[in-house]
C-alpha positions as CSV (number, residue, x, y, z in Angstrom):
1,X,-75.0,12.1,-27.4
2,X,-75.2,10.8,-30.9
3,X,-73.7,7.7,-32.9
4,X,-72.1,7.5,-36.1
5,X,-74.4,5.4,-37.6
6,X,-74.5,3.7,-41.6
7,X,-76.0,5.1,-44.1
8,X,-79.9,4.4,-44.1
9,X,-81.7,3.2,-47.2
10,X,-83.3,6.2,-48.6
11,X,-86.7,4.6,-48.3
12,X,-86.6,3.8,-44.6
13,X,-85.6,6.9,-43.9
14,X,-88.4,8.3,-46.2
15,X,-91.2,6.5,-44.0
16,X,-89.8,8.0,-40.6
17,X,-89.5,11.7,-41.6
18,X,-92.8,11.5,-43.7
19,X,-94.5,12.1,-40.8
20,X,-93.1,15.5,-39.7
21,X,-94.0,16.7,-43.3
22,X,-90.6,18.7,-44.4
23,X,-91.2,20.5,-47.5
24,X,-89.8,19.6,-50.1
25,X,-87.9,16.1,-51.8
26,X,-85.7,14.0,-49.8
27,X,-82.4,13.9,-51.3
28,X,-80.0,11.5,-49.4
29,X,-79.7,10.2,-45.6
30,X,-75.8,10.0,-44.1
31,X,-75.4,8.7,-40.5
32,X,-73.4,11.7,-37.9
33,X,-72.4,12.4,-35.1
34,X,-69.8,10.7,-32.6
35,X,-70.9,10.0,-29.8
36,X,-73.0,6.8,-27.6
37,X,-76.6,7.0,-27.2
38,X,-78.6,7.9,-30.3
39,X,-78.4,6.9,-33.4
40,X,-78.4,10.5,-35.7
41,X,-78.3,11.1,-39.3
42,X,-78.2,13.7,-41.7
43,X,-81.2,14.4,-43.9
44,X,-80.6,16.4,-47.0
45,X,-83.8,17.8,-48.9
46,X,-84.2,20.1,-52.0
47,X,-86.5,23.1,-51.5
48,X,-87.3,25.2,-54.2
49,X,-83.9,24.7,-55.2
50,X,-82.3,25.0,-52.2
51,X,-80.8,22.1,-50.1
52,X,-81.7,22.1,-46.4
53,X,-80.2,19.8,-44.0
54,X,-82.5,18.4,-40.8
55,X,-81.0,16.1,-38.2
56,X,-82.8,13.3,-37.6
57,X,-82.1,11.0,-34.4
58,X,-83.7,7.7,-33.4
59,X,-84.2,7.9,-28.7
60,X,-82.3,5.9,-27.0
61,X,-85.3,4.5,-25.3
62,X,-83.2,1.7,-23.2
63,X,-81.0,4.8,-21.4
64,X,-84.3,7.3,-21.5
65,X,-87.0,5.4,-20.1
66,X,-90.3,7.8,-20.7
67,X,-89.2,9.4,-24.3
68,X,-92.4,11.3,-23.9
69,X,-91.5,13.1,-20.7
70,X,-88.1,13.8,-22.3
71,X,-89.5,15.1,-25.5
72,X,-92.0,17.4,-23.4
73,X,-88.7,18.7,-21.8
74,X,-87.4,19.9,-24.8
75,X,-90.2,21.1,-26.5
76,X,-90.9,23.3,-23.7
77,X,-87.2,24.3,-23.0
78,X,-86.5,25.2,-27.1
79,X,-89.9,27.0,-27.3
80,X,-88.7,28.9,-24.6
81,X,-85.2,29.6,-25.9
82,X,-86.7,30.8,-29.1
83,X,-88.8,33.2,-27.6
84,X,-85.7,34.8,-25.5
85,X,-83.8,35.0,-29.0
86,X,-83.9,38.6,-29.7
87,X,-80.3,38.4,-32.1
88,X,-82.1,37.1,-35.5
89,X,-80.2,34.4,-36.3
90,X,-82.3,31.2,-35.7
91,X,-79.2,29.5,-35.0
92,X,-79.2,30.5,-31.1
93,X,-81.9,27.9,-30.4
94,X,-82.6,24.5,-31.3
95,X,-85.5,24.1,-33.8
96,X,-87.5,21.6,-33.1
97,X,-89.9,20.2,-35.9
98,X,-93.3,18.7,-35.3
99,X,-95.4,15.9,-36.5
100,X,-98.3,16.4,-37.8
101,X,-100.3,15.3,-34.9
102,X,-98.4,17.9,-33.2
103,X,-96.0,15.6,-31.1
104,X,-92.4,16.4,-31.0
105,X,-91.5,12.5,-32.1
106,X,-92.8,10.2,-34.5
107,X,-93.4,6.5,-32.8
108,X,-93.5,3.9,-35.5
109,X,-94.9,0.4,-35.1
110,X,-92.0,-0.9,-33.9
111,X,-91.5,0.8,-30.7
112,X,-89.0,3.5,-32.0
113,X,-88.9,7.0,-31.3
114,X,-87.4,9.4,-33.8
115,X,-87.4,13.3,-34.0
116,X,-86.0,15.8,-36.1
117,X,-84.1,19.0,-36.0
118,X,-83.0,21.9,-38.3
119,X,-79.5,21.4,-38.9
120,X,-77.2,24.2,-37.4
121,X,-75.6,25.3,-40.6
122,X,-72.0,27.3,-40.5
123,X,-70.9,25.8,-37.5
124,X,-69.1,22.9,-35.1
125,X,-68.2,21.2,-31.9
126,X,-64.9,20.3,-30.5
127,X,-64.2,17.1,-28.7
128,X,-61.0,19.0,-26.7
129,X,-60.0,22.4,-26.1
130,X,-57.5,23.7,-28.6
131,X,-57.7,27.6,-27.3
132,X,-58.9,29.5,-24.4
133,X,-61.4,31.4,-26.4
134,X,-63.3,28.0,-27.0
135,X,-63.5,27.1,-23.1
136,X,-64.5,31.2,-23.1
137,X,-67.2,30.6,-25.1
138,X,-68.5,27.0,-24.5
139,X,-68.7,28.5,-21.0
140,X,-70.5,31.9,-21.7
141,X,-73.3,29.5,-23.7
142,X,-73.6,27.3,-21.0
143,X,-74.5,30.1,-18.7
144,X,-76.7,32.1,-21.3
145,X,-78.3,29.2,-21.4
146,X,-78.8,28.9,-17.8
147,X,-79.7,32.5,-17.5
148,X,-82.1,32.1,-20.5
149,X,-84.6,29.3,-18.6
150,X,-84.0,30.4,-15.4
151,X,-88.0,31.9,-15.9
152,X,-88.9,28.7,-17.7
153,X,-92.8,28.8,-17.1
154,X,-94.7,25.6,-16.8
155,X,-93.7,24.4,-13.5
156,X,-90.8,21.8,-12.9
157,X,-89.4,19.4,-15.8
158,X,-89.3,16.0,-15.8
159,X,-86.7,14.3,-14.8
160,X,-85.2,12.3,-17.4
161,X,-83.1,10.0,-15.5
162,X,-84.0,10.5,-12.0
163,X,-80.9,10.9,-9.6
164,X,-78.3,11.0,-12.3
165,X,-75.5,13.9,-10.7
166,X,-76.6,12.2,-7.4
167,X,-73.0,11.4,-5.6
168,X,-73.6,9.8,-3.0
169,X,-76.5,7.4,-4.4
170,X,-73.5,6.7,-6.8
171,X,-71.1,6.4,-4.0
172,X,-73.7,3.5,-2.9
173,X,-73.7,2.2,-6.5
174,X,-70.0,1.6,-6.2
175,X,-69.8,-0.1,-2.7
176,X,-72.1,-2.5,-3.5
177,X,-70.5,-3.5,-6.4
178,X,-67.5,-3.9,-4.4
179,X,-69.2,-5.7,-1.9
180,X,-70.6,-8.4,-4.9
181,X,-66.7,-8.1,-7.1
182,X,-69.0,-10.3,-9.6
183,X,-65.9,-9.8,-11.6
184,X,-63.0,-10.7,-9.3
185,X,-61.5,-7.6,-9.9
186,X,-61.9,-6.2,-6.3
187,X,-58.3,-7.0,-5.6
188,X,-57.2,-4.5,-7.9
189,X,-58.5,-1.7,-7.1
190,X,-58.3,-1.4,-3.4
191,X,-57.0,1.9,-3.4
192,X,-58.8,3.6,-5.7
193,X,-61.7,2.6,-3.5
194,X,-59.7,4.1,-0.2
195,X,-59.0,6.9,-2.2
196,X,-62.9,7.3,-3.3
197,X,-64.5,6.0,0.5
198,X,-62.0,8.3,2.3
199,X,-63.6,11.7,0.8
200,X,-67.1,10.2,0.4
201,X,-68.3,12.4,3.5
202,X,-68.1,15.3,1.0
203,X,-70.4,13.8,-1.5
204,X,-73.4,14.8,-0.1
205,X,-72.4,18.5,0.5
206,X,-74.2,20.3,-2.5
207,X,-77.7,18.3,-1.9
208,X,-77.3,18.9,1.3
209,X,-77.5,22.9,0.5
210,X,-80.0,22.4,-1.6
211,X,-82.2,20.6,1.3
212,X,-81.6,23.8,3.4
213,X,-82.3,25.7,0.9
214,X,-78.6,27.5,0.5
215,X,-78.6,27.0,-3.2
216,X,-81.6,26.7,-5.5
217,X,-83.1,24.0,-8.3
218,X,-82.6,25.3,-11.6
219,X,-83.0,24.3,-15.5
220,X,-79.8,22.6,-16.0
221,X,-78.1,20.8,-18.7
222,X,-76.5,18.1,-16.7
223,X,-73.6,17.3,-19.7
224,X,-72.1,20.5,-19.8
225,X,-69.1,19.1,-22.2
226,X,-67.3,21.1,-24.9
227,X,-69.0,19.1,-27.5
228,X,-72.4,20.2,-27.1
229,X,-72.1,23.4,-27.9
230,X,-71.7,24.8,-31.6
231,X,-69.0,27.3,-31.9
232,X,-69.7,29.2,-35.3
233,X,-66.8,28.6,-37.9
234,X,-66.0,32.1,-38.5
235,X,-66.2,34.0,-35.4
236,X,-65.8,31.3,-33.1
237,X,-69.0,32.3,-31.3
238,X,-70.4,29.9,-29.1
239,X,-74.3,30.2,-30.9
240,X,-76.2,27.1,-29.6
241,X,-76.2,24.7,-27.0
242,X,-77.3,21.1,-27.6
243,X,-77.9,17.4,-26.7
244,X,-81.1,18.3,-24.3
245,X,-81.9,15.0,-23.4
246,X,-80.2,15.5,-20.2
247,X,-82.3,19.0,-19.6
248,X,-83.9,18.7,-16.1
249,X,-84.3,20.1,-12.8
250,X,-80.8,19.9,-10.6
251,X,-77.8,22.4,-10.0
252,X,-76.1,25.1,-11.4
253,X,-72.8,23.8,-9.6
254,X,-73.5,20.4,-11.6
255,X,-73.7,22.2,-14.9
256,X,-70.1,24.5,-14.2
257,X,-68.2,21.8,-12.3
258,X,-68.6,19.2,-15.3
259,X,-67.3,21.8,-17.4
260,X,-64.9,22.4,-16.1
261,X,-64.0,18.5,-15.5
262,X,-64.1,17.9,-19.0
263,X,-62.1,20.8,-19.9
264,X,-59.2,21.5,-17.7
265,X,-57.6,18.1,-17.5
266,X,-54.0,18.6,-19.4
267,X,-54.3,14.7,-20.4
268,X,-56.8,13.0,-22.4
269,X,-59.7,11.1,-20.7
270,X,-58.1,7.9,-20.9
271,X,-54.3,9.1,-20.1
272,X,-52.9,6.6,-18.1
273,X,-49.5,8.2,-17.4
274,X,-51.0,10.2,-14.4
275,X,-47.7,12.2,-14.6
276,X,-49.3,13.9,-17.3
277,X,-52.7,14.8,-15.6
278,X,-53.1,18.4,-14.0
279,X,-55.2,21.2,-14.1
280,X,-54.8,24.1,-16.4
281,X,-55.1,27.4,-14.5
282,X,-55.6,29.0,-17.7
283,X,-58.5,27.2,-19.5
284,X,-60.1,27.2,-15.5
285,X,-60.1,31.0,-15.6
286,X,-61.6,31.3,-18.9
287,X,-64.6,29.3,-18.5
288,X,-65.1,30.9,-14.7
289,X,-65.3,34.3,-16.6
290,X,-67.8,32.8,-19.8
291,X,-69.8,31.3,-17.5
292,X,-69.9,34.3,-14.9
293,X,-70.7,36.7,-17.7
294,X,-73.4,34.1,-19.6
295,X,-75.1,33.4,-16.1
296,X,-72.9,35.4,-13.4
297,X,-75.8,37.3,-11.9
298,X,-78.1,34.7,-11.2
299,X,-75.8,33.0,-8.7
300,X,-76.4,33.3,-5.4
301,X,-73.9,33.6,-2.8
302,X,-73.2,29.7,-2.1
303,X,-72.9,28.6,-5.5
304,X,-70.2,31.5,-6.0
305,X,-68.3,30.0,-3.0
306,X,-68.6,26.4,-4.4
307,X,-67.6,26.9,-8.1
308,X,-64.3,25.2,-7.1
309,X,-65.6,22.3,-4.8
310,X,-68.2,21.2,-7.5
311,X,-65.4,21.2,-9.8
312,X,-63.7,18.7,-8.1
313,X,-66.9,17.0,-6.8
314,X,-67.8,16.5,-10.5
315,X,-64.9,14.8,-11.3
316,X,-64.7,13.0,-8.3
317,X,-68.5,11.4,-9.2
318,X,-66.9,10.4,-12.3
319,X,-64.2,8.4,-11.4
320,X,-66.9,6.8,-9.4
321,X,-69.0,6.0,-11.9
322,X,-66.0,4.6,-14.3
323,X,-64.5,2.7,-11.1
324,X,-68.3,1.2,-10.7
325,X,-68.6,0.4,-14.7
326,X,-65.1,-1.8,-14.1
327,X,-66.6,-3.6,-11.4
328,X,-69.2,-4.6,-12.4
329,X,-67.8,-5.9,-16.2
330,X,-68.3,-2.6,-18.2
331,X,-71.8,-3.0,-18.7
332,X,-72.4,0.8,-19.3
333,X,-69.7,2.6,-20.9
334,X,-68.3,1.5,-24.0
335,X,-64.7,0.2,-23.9
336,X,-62.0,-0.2,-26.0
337,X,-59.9,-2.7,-24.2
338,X,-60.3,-4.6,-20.3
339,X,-58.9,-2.0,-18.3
340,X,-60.5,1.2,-19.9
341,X,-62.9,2.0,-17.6
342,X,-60.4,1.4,-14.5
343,X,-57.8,3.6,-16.7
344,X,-60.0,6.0,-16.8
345,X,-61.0,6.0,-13.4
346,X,-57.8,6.4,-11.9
347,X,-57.8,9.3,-14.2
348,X,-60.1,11.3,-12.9
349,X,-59.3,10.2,-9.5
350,X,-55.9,11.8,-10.5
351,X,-57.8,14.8,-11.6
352,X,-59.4,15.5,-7.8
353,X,-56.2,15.3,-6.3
354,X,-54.8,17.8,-8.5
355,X,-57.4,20.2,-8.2
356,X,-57.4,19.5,-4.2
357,X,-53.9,20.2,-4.4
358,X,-54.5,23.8,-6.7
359,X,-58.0,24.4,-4.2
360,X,-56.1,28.2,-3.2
361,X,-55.2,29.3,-6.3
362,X,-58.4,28.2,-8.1
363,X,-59.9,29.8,-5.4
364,X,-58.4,32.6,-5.8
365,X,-59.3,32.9,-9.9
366,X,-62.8,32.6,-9.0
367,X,-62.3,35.6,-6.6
368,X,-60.6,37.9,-9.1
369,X,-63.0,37.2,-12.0
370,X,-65.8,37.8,-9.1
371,X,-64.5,41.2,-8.3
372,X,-63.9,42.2,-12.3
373,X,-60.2,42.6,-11.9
């Protein structure tokens, strides 16, 4: 969760990365990345000769409200990931550097939090899935992943934004924004909100398992997209996953279901010829069998039997979210034009009702990749 951002003065970018004492001399700062909450750039040093790349990102500290908490979260989750590293390539785990006081941020006068990572050389994300072996291996990270902190000592992370994959507190969001239409735009969207209110008796069903205790808390990555996870150019290997910011206690379900949302759509986010918009059976299988094989025997019983429904609960939680944003004037997701955020709402509302209507035979994927057929 990055934006592109302008190239910094070398100087200014001098006095924030002074602090985490890099060898060597700073060459040249370029703004990455392309996505909405951080502002990232590329630091490029010389090292005995050598040029070594860091990332370098300035928190979001309007979306992440305690940056300490969050930067506690990953400093204990990459520590952790390093130790279970036993392939030698440093790539498999984000590397986190310290300051010299031994924080995992630098806080300058200002109020700004920055930190800085060893850039993952020799390989790349995706936005969209161009082959099955990507959604293969985005899937089999994300469940390594899972599998690997699933004996994260410590006790319980913080929770970086509290109830974010909650549905129904979301569901709540969006009728009282209905119910206060400060935008007037009520009237067009009455059924997209039937459509929503009509299934909201299911949006409750995986916390309610995890009240009774039918599926457990875990480590979870909570923005399980293709993106954020680098696929190594050359054999295509999913090597690390990233963006941690998100890292908290929650789901498994939460993690696999928004996966798959993000991937199996056959139209773009923002298609608004719902014609268009199904689900591919193919790039479903393949990240039910990644993620099975990265994670597949931690699962317990119930969270095999709701892979599907969290699927579609997922996506359903979206639309909700996106269908709230328009209400309320697009005051949280960026937008291109008026309508995007109610474009893209009906989008993924499309997207539920496709994968209600494909429930069997998605069911019925999960089973055979289940039973190793």
């Amino acid at each position: 969760m990055a934006t592109r951002s302008a190239n910094p003065p070398l100087e200014d970018l001098r006095k924030i990365v002074d602090p985490f004492a890099i060898p060597g001399t700073l060459l040249e700062g370029q703004g990455f990345g392309s996505g909405h909450i951080n502002d990232t750039f590329i630091a490029t040093y010389d090292e005995s000769g050598n040029r070594e790349r860091y990332i370098v990102q300035r928190i979001n500290h309007d979306v992440f409200k305690n940056v300490p908490q969050l930067m506690e979260n990953i400093m204990r989750v990459t520590s952790h990931m390093a130790l279970k590293n036993t392939s030698g390539d440093s790539r498999r785990a984000l590397t986190l550097l310290k300051c010299a006081d031994g924080h995992g941020c630098h806080h300058t006068p200002n109020g700004e939090f920055w930190r800085v990572y060893r850039f993952i050389e020799g390989a790349r994300t995706y936005d969209a899935v161009d082959d099955l072996r990507q959604a293969y291996q985005a899937a089999l990270a994300f469940g390594q992943f899972q599998q690997s902190l699933s004996d994260l000592p410590g006790g319980r992370l913080h929770e970086t934004i509290p109830h974010f994959h909650d549905t129904p507190k979301r569901l709540e969001n969006l009728r009282k924004a209905a119910e206060e239409d400060v935008m007037g735009r009520k009237s067009e969207v009455l059924a997209e909100l039937e459509f929503v209110l009509r299934r909201g008796h299911e949006a409750s069903r995986l916390l309610d398992l995890a009240a009774r205790g039918e599926i457990p808390e875990r480590v979870t990555h909570n923005d399980t997209k293709l993106n954020n996870v680098m696929l190594d150019n050359i054999t295509g290997e999913g090597i690390c996953v990233i963006d941690l910011d998100t890292v908290m206690p929650g789901l498994s379900l939460y993690d696999f279901g928004d996966l798959v949302r993000s991937c199996v759509n056959t139209a773009a986010e923002d298609e608004t010829d719902i014609a268009r918009i199904d689900v591919s059976l193919p790039v479903f299988e393949a990240i039910v069998q990644g993620y099975i094989a990265g994670a597949g025997n931690i699962l317990t019983e119930a969270e095999w039997d709701h892979l599907v429904f969290a699927s579609k609960l997922m996506a359903y939680e979206v639309g909700v979210r996106f269908l709230t944003d328009y209400l309320q004037g697009d005051i949280y997701f960026k937008t291109q034009h008026d309508r995007h955020n109610l474009e893209r709402a009906r989008n993924q509302l499309r997207l539920v009702e496709r994968i209600e209507a494909a429930d069997k035979v998605l069911r019925a994927i999960v089973e055979k990749v289940r039973r190793g057929v």
